[in-house]
C-alpha positions, 0 to 999 in steps of 0.5 A: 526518492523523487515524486514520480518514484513515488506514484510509481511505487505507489501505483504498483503496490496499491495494485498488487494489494487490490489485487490480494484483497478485494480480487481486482483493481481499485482504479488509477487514482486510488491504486496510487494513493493506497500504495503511497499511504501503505509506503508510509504504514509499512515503514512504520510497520516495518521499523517498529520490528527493527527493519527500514522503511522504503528505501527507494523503488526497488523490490525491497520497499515494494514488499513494504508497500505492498504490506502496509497498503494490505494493512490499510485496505484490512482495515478500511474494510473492517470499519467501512465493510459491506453495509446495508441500508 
């Protein structure tokens, strides 16, 4: 998959996945980022139970996506969550 397939992937599902845990948008730069990290956590997460990764920029490796960059964001929530000083 080309490079801009990829920000592209990324943007959506970083998105979607922002908009599922925290109820809005992390920002441009960060959607891309979260949903190309979660690209690479759902393909694991995915192949670990006998399914493919990312295939490419269609709807299958968007669901893949997404998944792996709600993982990422639940925990990044559970080790960086609300602190207070």
């Amino acid at each position: 998959m080309s490079m801009v397939g990829w920000i592209i992937l990324g943007l959506i599902s970083g998105f979607i996945a922002s908009k599922v845990v925290n109820k809005q948008g992390d920002g441009l730069l960060l959607d891309i980022v979260l949903g190309v990290v979660g690209a690479f956590v759902g393909g694991f997460v995915f192949s670990m139970f006998g399914a493919h990764g990312v295939t490419g920029l269609n709807l299958y490796s968007l669901v893949v996506a997404v998944v792996g960059a709600i993982v990422v964001l639940v925990i990044y929530h559970a080790v960086f969550g609300r602190r207070t000083a």
